[in-house]
Residue, then its C-alpha position, 0 to 999 in steps of 0.5 A: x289218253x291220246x292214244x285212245x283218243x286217236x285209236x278211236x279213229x279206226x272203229x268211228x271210221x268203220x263205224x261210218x262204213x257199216x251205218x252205211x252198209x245197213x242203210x244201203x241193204x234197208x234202202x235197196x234190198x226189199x224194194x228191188x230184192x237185188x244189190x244195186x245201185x242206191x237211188x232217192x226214195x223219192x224221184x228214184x234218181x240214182x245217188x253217186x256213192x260219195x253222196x249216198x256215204x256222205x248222207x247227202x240230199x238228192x241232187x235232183x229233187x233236193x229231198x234230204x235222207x230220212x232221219x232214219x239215215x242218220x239215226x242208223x250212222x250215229x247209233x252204228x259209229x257209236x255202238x262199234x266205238x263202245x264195243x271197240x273199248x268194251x268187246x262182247x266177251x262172247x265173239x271179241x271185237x271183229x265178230x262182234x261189230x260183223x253181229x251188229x252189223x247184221x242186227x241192225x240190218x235185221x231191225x231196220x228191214x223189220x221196222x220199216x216193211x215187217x220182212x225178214x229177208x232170205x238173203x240176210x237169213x242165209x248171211x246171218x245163218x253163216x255169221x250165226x254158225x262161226x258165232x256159235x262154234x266159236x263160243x261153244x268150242x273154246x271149252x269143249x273142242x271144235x266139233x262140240x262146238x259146232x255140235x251145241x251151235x247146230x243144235x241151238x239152231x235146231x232147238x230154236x227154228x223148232x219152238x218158234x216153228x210150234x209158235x207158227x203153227x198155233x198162230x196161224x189160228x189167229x192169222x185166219x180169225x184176224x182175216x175173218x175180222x178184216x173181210x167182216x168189216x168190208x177190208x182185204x185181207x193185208x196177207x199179214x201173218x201172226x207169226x212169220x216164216x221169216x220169225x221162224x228162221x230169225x230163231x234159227x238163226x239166233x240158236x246157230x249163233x248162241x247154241x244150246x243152251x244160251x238159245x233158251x235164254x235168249x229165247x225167252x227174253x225175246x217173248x218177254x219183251x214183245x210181250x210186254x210192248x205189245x201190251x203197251x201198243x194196245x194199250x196206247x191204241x185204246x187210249x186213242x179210241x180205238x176199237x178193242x177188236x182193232x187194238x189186237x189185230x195190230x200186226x207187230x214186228x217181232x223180229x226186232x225183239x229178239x234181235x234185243x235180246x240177242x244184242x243184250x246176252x251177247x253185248x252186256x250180259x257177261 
């Protein structure tokens, strides 16, 4: 038991280190689309390192981290401990807290500014092919492996893609609503690009078949919230018209479905 308890140490320290990470890329990666230096969000002077890990507030305009900062830290380190004592059958421990990592960084962008960026599509795309190789080759060989991985890619960029498509219906009708209504049209998309690629990417990760069911877990889930959403808007007295032309993030979505098949279903 004290062995455990000491072992923890290594996955709360790396923890730590990875809540920093996604908070670092959500904090720099969509206001300056460079890796530089971390600054306040609001007087923009730049933090030391020391402070930015250590949460501190801003020593220039004495304004604290959101409380979005420390809900990542604690979410991280909890999240790597559990998976540490309980890994993903799937990947195993050093793939899987890489995964989280990446799911959290995904979802946290997605929350706060509705993007999905290329340079994390293109990190997770890498992380999702070694992903899906590994859980595909251990039966049939390496190259079945990256076959099936590819080709969850392929399956899942192409549905979501269709998606897109037939979106872009609703995107035009819901421009039309804003311009009648005496509003700019906001450029927000029913379904975007970067939705398109996320699937892409979790199809690279899962390969063919285990992407269907991720796949459709994802739509059940934005389904069933979106509802919830609307109904709650309603609720406020808002228009019915207004209700539905509410974007919605659905990247974060699917990355809980991914979490769930990844991380708890087996």
């Amino acid at each position: 038991m004290v062995w455990m308890n000491i072992s923890l140490i290594v996955p709360i320290l790396l923890g730590w280190l990875g809540g920093a990470f996604v908070n670092y890329i959500a904090d720099v990666l969509p206001r300056t689309r460079i890796l530089g230096r971390p600054d306040c969000l609001h007087c923009e002077s730049p933090f030391s390192w020391a402070d930015y890990l250590t949460l501190r507030a801003c020593r220039s305009c004495g304004k604290r981290r959101p409380i979005r900062a420390w809900l990542v830290q604690i979410l991280t380190v909890a999240s790597f401990a559990y998976f540490w004592l309980f890994p993903s059958k799937l990947v195993g421990i050093p793939l899987g807290l890489i995964i989280l990592v990446y799911f959290g960084v995904v979802t946290v962008i997605d929350l706060e500014h509705r993007l999905i960026l290329h340079p994390t599509s293109i990190a997770g795309a890498v992380i999702g092919l070694i992903s899906g190789t590994l859980i595909h080759s251990r039966e049939n060989g390496l190259l079945i492996g990256v076959g099936k991985s590819l080709l969850g890619g392929l399956f899942g960029y192409g549905v979501m893609f269709i998606f897109h498509y037939f979106a872009r219906y609703f995107t035009r009708r819901r421009a039309r609503k804003l311009q009648e209504a005496g509003k700019e049209d906001d450029g927000e998309d029913a379904l975007g690009d970067a939705d398109v690629i996320l699937l892409g990417v979790l199809g690279l990760m899962f390969g063919w078949p285990l992407i269907w069911d991720v796949l459709l877990l994802g739509i059940v889930l934005g389904g069933v919230f979106s509802i919830l959403i609307v109904i709650v808007q309603l609720l406020q007295r808002r228009s019915a018209s207004e209700a539905l032309m509410t974007p919605i993030p659905y990247g974060p979505y699917f990355i809980a479905s991914a979490f769930y098949f990844l991380f708890l279903f087996l």
